[in-house]
C-alpha positions in Angstrom: -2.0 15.2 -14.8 -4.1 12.8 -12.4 -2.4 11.5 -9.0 -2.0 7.4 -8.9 -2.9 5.6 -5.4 -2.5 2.5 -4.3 -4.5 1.4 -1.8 -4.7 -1.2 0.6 -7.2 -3.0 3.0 -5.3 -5.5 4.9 -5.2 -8.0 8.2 -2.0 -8.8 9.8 -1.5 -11.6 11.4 1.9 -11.3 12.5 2.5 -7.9 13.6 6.3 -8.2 14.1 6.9 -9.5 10.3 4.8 -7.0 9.0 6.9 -3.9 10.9 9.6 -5.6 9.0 7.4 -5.5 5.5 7.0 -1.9 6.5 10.2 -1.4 7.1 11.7 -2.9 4.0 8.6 -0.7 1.6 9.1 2.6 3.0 12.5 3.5 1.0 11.0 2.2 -2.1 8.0 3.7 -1.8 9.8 6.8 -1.5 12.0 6.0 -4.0 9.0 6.2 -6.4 7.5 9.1 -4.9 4.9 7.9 -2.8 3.4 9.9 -0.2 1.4 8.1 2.9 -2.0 9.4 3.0 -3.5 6.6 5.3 -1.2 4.3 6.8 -2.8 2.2 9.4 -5.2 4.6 12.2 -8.5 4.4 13.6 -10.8 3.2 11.0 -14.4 1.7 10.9 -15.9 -0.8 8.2 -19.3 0.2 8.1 -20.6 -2.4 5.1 -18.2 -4.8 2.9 -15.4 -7.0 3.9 -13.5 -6.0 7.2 -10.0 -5.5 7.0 -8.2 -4.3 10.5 -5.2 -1.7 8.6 -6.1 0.6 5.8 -3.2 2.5 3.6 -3.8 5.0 0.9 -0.1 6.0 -0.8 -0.4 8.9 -3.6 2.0 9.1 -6.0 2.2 11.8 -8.8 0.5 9.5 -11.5 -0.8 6.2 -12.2 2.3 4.9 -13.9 4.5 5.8 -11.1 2.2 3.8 -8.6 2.3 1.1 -11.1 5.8 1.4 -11.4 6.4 0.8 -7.6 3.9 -2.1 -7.2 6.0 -3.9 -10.2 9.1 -3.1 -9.3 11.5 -5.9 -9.0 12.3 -4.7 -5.2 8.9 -4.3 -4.2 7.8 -7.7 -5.9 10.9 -9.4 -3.4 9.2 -7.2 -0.2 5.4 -7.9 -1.0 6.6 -11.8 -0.3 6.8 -10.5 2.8 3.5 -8.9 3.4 1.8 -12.3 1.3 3.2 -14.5 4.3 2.2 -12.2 7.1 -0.9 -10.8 6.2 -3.9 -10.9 4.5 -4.8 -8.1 1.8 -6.1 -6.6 -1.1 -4.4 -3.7 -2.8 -5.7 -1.7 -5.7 -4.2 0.5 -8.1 -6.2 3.8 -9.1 -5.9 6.8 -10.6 -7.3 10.1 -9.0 -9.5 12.8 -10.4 -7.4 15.6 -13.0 -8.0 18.5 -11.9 
Protein backbone atom coordinates (compact mmCIF):
# COMPACT_ATOMS: atom_id res chain seq x y z
CA UNK A 1 0.00 0.00 0.00
CA UNK A 2 1.19 3.66 -0.95
CA UNK A 3 2.47 6.05 2.01
CA UNK A 4 0.10 9.46 2.36
CA UNK A 5 2.00 12.92 3.02
CA UNK A 6 1.07 15.95 3.76
CA UNK A 7 3.08 18.59 3.00
CA UNK A 8 3.47 21.95 3.79
CA UNK A 9 5.21 25.27 2.49
CA UNK A 10 4.54 27.88 5.01
CA UNK A 11 5.65 31.63 6.46
CA UNK A 12 5.28 32.39 10.00
CA UNK A 13 4.75 35.40 11.15
CA UNK A 14 4.48 34.97 14.70
CA UNK A 15 7.00 32.55 15.73
CA UNK A 16 5.81 32.21 19.37
CA UNK A 17 2.04 31.29 18.36
CA UNK A 18 3.19 29.01 15.84
CA UNK A 19 5.55 26.91 18.60
CA UNK A 20 2.23 26.79 20.22
CA UNK A 21 0.45 25.39 16.81
CA UNK A 22 3.32 23.03 16.90
CA UNK A 23 2.91 22.14 20.10
CA UNK A 24 -0.79 21.50 20.12
CA UNK A 25 -0.27 19.10 16.30
CA UNK A 26 2.46 16.95 17.36
CA UNK A 27 0.16 14.48 19.67
CA UNK A 28 -2.33 14.30 16.97
CA UNK A 29 -0.12 13.91 14.36
CA UNK A 30 1.15 11.08 16.17
CA UNK A 31 -1.99 9.92 17.08
CA UNK A 32 -2.64 9.22 13.38
CA UNK A 33 0.62 7.92 12.70
CA UNK A 34 2.53 10.64 11.19
CA UNK A 35 6.11 10.52 10.91
CA UNK A 36 8.14 14.10 10.43
CA UNK A 37 10.10 13.80 7.45
CA UNK A 38 10.91 17.60 7.03
CA UNK A 39 9.89 19.75 9.66
CA UNK A 40 11.32 23.16 9.32
CA UNK A 41 15.56 23.19 8.33
CA UNK A 42 17.67 24.73 5.92
CA UNK A 43 15.87 24.97 2.69
CA UNK A 44 16.27 26.90 -0.58
CA UNK A 45 13.38 28.04 -3.13
CA UNK A 46 15.11 27.91 -6.26
CA UNK A 47 11.91 28.87 -8.74
CA UNK A 48 8.08 29.19 -7.47
CA UNK A 49 6.60 30.88 -4.57
CA UNK A 50 8.93 31.28 -1.50
CA UNK A 51 7.84 30.01 1.68
CA UNK A 52 10.41 30.36 4.79
CA UNK A 53 9.34 26.58 6.74
CA UNK A 54 8.87 23.41 4.79
CA UNK A 55 7.26 20.13 6.52
CA UNK A 56 6.83 16.79 4.89
CA UNK A 57 4.77 14.25 7.47
CA UNK A 58 4.38 10.48 6.10
CA UNK A 59 1.78 8.63 7.22
CA UNK A 60 1.08 4.92 6.27
CA UNK A 61 -1.55 5.86 3.55
CA UNK A 62 -3.49 8.53 2.07
CA UNK A 63 -6.53 8.02 4.17
CA UNK A 64 -4.73 8.19 7.33
CA UNK A 65 -3.19 11.63 6.24
CA UNK A 66 -6.57 12.68 5.29
CA UNK A 67 -7.94 11.43 8.34
CA UNK A 68 -5.56 13.75 10.48
CA UNK A 69 -6.00 16.95 8.32
CA UNK A 70 -9.93 16.42 8.92
CA UNK A 71 -9.94 15.57 12.10
CA UNK A 72 -12.13 17.46 14.44
CA UNK A 73 -8.90 18.21 16.72
CA UNK A 74 -6.71 19.16 14.11
CA UNK A 75 -9.50 21.40 12.35
CA UNK A 76 -9.61 23.34 16.19
CA UNK A 77 -5.42 23.57 15.98
CA UNK A 78 -5.04 24.54 12.17
CA UNK A 79 -7.13 27.88 13.49
CA UNK A 80 -4.13 28.37 15.09
CA UNK A 81 -1.62 28.07 12.34
CA UNK A 82 -4.43 30.17 9.87
CA UNK A 83 -3.96 33.21 12.31
CA UNK A 84 -0.15 32.92 12.63
CA UNK A 85 1.00 32.03 9.51
CA UNK A 86 0.79 31.85 6.04
CA UNK A 87 0.63 28.38 4.11
CA UNK A 88 -0.27 26.03 1.73
CA UNK A 89 -0.60 22.34 2.56
CA UNK A 90 -1.23 19.49 0.18
CA UNK A 91 -2.26 16.08 0.62
CA UNK A 92 -0.48 13.28 -1.56
CA UNK A 93 -0.10 9.90 -1.85
CA UNK A 94 3.45 8.29 -2.40
CA UNK A 95 4.64 5.84 -5.02
CA UNK A 96 3.47 1.76 -4.14
CA UNK A 97 6.14 0.07 -4.17
Amino acid sequence: MAKGYIIGHITVNDPDAYQEYVAQNTPILTKYGGRPLIRGGQSETPEGAQFTRHVVFEFDSFEAAKAHYTSPEYQEVMATRHANADSMIVLAEGVDT
